[in-house]
C-alpha positions as CSV (number, residue, x, y, z in Angstrom):
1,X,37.7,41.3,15.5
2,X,41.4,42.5,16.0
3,X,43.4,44.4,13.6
4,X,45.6,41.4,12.1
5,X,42.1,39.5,11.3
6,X,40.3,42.4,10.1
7,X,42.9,42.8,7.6
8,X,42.8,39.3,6.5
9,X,39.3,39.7,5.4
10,X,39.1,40.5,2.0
11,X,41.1,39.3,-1.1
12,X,44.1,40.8,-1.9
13,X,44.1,43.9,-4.4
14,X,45.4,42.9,-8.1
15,X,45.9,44.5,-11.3
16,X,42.4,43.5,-11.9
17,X,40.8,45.4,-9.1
18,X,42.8,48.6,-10.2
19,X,41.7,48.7,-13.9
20,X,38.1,48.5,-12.4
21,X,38.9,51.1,-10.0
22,X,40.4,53.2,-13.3
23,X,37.1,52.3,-15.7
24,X,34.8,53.6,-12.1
25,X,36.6,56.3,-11.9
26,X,36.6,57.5,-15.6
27,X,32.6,56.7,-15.4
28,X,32.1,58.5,-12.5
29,X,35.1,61.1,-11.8
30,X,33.1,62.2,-8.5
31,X,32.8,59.0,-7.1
32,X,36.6,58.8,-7.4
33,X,37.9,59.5,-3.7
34,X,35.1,57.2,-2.5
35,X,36.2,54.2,-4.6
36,X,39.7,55.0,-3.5
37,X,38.5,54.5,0.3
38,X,36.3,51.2,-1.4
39,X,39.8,49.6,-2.3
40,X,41.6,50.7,0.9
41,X,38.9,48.9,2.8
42,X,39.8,45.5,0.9
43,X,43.4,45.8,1.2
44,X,44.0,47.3,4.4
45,X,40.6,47.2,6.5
46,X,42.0,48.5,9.7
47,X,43.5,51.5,8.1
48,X,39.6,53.0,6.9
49,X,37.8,54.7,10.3
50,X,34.5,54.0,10.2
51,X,33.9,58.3,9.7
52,X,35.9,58.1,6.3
53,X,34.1,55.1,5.1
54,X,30.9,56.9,6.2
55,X,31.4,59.7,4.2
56,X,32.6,57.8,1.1
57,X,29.3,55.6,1.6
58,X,27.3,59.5,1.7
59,X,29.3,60.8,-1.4
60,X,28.0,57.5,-3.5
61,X,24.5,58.3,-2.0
62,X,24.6,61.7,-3.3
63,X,26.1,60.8,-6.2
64,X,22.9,58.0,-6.7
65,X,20.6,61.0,-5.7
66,X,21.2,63.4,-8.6
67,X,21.4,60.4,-11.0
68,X,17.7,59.3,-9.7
69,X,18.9,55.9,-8.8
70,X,16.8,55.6,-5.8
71,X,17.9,51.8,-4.8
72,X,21.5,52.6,-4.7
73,X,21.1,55.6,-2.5
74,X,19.2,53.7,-0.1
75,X,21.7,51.1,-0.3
76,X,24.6,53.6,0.4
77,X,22.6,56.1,2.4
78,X,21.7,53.4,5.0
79,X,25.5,52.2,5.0
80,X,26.4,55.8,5.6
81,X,23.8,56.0,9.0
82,X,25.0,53.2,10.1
83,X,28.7,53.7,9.9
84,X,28.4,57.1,11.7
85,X,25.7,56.9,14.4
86,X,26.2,60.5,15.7
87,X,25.3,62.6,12.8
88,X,21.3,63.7,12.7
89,X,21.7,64.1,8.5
90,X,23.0,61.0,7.8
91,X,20.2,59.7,9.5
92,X,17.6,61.3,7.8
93,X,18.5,61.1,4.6
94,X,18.7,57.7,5.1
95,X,15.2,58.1,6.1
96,X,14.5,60.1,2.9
97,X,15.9,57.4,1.0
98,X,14.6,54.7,2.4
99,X,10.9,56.7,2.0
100,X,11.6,56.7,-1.8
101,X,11.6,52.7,-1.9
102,X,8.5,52.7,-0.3
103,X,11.2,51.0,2.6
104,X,8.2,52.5,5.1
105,X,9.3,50.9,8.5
106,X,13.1,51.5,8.0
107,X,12.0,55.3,7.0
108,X,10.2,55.8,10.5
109,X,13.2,54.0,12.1
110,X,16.1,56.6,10.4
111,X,13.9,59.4,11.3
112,X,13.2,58.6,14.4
113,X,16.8,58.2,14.9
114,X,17.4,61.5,12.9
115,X,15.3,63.2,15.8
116,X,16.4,62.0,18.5
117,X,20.3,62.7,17.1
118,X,19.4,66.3,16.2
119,X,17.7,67.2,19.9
120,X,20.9,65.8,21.5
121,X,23.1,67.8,19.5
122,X,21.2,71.0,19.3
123,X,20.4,70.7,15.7
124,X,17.1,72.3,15.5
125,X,17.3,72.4,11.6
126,X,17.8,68.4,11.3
127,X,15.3,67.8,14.2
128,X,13.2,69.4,11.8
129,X,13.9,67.7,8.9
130,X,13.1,64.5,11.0
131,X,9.6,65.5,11.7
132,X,9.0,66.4,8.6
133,X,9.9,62.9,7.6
134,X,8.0,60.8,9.8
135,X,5.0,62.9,8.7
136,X,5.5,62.1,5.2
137,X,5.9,58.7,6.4
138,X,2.5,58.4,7.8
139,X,1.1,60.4,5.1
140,X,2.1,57.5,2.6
141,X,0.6,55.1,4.7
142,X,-3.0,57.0,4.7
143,X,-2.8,57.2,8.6
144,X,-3.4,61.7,7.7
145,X,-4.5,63.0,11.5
146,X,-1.1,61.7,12.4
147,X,1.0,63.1,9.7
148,X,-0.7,66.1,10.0
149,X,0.0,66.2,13.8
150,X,4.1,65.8,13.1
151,X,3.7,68.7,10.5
152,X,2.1,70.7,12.7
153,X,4.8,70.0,15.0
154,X,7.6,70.8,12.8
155,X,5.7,74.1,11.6
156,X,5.4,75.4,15.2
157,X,9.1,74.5,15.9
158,X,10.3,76.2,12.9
159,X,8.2,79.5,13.6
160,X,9.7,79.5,17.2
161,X,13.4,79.2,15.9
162,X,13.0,81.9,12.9
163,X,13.1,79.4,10.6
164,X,10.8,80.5,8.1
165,X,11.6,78.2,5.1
166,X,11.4,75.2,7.0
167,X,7.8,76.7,8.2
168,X,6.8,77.0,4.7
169,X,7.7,73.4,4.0
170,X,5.8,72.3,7.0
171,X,2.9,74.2,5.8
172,X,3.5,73.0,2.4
173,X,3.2,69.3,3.6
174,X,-0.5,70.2,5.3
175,X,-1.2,72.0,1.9
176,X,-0.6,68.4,0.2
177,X,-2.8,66.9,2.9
178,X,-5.7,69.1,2.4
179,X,-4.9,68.6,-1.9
180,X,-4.7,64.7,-1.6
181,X,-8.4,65.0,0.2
182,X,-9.7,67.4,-1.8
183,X,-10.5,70.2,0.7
184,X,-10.9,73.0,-1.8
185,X,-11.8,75.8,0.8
186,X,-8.8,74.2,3.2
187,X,-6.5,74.2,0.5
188,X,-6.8,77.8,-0.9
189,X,-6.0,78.6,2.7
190,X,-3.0,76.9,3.2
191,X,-1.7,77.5,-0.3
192,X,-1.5,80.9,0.2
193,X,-0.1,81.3,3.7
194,X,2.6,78.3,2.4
195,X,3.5,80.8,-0.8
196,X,3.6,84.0,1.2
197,X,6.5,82.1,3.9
198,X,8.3,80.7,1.0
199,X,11.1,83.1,-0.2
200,X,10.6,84.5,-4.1
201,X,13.2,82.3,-5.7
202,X,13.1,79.1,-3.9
203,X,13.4,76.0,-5.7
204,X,10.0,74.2,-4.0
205,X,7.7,77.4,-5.2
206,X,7.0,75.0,-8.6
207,X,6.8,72.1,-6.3
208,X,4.0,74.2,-4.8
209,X,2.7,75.3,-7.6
210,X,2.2,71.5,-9.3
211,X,0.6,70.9,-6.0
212,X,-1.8,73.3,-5.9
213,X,-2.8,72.4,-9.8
214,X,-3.5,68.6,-8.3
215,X,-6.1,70.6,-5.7
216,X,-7.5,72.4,-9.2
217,X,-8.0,69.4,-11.1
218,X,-9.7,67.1,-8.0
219,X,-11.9,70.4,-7.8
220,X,-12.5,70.0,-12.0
221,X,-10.8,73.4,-12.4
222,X,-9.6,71.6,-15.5
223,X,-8.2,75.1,-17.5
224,X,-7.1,77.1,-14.6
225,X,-5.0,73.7,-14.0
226,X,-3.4,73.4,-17.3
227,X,-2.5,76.7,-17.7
228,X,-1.0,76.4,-14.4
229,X,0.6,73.0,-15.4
230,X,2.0,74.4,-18.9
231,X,4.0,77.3,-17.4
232,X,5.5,75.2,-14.5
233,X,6.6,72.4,-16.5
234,X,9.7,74.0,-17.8
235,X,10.7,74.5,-14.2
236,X,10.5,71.1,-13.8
237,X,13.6,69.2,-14.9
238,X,14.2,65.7,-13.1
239,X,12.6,63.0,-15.8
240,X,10.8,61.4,-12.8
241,X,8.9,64.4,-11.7
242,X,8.5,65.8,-15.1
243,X,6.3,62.3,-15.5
244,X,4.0,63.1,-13.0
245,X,3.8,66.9,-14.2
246,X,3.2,65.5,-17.7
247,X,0.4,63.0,-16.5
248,X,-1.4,66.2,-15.2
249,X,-1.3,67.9,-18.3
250,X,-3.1,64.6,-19.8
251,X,-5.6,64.6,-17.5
252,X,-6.3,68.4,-17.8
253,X,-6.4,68.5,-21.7
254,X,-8.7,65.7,-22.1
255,X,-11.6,66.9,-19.8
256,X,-11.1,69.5,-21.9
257,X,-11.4,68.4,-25.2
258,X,-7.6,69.2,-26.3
259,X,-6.6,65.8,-27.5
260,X,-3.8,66.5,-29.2
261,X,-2.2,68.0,-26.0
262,X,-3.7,65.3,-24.1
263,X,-2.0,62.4,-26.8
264,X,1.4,63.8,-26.3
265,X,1.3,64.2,-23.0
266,X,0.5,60.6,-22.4
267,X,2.6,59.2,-24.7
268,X,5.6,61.1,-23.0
269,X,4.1,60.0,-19.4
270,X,4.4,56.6,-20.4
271,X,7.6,56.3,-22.2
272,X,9.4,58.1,-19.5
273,X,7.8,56.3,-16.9
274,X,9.1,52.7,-18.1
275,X,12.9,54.0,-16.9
276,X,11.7,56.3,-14.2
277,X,9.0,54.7,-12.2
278,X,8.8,56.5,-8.8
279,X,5.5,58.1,-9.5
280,X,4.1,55.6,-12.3
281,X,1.4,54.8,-9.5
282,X,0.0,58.3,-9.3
283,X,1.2,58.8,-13.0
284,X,-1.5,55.8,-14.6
285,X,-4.2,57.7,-12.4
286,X,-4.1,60.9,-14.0
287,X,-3.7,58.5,-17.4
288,X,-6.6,57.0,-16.6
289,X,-8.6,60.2,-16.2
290,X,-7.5,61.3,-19.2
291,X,-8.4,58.3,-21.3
292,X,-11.8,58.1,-19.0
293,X,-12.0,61.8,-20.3
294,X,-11.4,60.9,-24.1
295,X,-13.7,57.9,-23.9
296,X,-11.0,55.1,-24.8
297,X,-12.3,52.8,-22.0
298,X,-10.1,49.7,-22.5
299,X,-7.2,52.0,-21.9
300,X,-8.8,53.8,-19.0
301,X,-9.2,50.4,-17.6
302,X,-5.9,49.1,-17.6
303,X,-4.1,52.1,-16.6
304,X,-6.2,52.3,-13.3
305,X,-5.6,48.9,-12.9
306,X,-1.8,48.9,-13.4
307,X,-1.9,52.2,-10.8
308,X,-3.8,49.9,-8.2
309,X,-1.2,46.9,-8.4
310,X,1.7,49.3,-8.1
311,X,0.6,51.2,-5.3
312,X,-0.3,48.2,-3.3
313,X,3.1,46.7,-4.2
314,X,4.6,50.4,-2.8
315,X,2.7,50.6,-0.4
316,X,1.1,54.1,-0.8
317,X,-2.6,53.7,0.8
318,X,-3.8,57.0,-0.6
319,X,-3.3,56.1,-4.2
320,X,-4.5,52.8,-3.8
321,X,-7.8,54.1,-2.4
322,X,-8.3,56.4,-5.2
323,X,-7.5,53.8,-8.4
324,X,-9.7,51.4,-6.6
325,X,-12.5,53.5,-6.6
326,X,-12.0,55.0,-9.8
327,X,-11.6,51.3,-11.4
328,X,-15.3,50.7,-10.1
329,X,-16.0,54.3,-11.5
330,X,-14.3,53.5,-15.4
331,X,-16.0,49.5,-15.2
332,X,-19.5,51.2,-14.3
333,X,-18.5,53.7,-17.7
334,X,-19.4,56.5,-15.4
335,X,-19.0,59.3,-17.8
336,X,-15.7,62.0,-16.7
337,X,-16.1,64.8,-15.0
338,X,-16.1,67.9,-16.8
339,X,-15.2,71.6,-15.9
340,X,-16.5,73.0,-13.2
341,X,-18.5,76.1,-14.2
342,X,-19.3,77.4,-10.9
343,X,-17.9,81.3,-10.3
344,X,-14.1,80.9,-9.0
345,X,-13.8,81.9,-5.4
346,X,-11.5,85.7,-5.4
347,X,-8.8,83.2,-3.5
348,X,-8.3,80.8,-6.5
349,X,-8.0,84.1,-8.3
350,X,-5.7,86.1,-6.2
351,X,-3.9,82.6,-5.9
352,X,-3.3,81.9,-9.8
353,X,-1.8,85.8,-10.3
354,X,0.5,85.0,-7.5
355,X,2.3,81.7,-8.7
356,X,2.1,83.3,-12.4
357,X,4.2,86.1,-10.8
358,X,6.4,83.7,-8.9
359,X,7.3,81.4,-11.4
360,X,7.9,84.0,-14.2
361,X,10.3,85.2,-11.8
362,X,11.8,81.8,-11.0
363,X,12.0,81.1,-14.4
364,X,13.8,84.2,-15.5
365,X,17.6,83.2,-16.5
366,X,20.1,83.7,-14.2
367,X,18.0,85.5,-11.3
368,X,19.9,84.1,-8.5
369,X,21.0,81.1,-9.7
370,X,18.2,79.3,-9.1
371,X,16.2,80.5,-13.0
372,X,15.4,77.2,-15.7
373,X,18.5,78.6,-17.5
374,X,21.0,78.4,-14.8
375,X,23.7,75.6,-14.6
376,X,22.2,73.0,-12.8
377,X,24.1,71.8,-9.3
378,X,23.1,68.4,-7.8
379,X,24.1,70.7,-4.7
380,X,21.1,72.6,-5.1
381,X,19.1,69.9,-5.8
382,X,20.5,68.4,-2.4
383,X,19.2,71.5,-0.6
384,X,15.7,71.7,-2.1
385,X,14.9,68.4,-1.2
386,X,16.9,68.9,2.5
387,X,14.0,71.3,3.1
């Protein structure tokens, strides 16, 4: 299309165009440049490079990012990959968001693009990143031998570059493998190489530690798990993540016997689920334990049956697996599990001090920036989830 058509293309701007770009603008002052390029485009098409739209695209997929607005990021996140085919981060965050959708296919495609981008230009950290993402990929899908084979991958290539954060990540991920199947001897291994690569303050050591309470409580080490759970959750401040952190806390306190805790709990895991919904799946699980656990088997039954639909509708194979046999489990009334009184392994020990260190130290105000009581920075959020 030449230059003279291209600019024919959209309507004219107007005075009514401009108040909405005025109203935008006032709603969202950091999304002002970007609209700015938006009404460029409509009244002078040829005069926006594809680069500047790009980036105006990326800032509204940030923007959508911190707000936890995962359909617009992917929207604009996509628009921003494919408006700048060159650049390995566009690429994989449009993977990232794409992931969060449960957009699998388009995920693997952006990541494989992301990889492929990032080996061309020499960017070790994206390629990376990419790896990373196609594992995490496959690990939604169930398929875990190959997930755990582009972790491994990523692991060894961030070990061989120095990059030892990105090692810990990688290790993380095969922690979350050996959690999701309930490993407990695995786990405790990987836990505690993953926490001693991590650096002290990083923002993914709660991330890790929320993690490592899921291997507790599928290993019924229901009070070593909530006191775990209880001192992370303040570390935890995005409402969708705080859902699933608050669903564990159910499930914990009702095996056992705290029903106060475990009636708060839920009814915040719910009511904060209706708006934020990207972990309601795994969310009604632990809901459904807990109500299992507290012997309300109506609710127990429809919570693992509202799990099962939306994790088929998602797409996530492991939580589907588990609500479907724990629905055959609650309509059988096979009684909860209860805590495990075995001896604790000196591991689970040694493990538990560690993270109580770590996160007093994360949560300490103003160490590093990075403390519950520091500002908070959507730019720092951007780099914890970049890996």
């Amino acid at each position: 299309m030449d230059s003279e058509q291209r600019d024919g293309l959209f309507g004219n701007h107007n005075h009514k165009s401009r108040a909405r770009l005025l109203r935008a603008s006032r709603a969202a002052p950091a999304l002002a440049p970007a609209f700015r390029t938006f009404l460029r485009l409509r009244t002078h098409p040829s005069a926006v490079p594809a680069g500047e739209l790009g980036a105006a695209c990326y800032r509204v997929w940030e923007w959508a990012e911190g707000e936890s607005l995962p359909g617009t990021a992917a929207h604009y996140g996509e628009a921003a990959a494919y408006l700048d085919l060159h650049n390995p981060t566009y690429a994989n965050d449009a993977g990232w968001a794409c992931r969060r959708c449960a957009f699998h296919e388009r995920a693997g495609v952006w990541y494989q693009r992301g990889l492929r981008l990032a080996v061309r230009s020499r960017n070790r950290h994206e390629a990376i990143r990419a790896l990373l993402g196609r594992g995490a990929v496959y690990k939604d899908l169930g398929r875990h031998e190959e997930a755990r084979e582009f972790y491994a991958r990523a692991s060894r290539r961030a070990l061989r570059t120095g990059r030892r954060r990105q090692a810990a990540v990688a290790r993380h991920y095969i922690f979350a493998l050996e959690a999701e199947r309930g490993s407990f001897e695995a786990g405790l291994d990987e836990v505690r190489e993953t926490l001693n690569l991590y650096p002290i303050y990083d923002r993914r050591v709660p991330y890790l530690a929320h993690d490592f309470a899921f291997l507790l409580i599928r290993n019924r080490y229901f009070a070593s798990a909530l006191s775990l759970l209880e001192k992370l959750d303040p570390a935890i401040t995005k409402p969708e993540e705080r859902v699933l952190v608050q669903s564990g806390i159910a499930h914990a306190a009702a095996a056992l016997g705290h029903h106060e805790q475990y009636r708060a709990a839920t009814k915040y895991a719910l009511e904060t689920g209706r708006t934020y919904s990207q972990y309601a799946h795994a969310s009604l699980v632990h809901i459904a334990c807990a109500s299992r656990a507290a012997g309300e088997w109506d609710s127990a039954a429809e919570y693992v049956e509202r799990a099962e639909q939306i994790a088929r509708t998602v797409r996530d194979a492991v939580v589907e697996q588990v609500a479907t046999e724990l629905r055959s489990e609650i309509a059988a009334r096979v009684p909860a599990e209860r805590e495990n009184t075995a001896p604790r392994p000196y591991p689970m020990e040694m493990i538990e001090k560690m993270f109580a260190i770590r996160l007093r130290r994360w949560l300490a105000p103003d160490r590093r920036g990075t403390g519950a009581n520091a500002k908070p920075s959507n730019a720092a959020d951007r780099e914890r989830r970049r890996l």
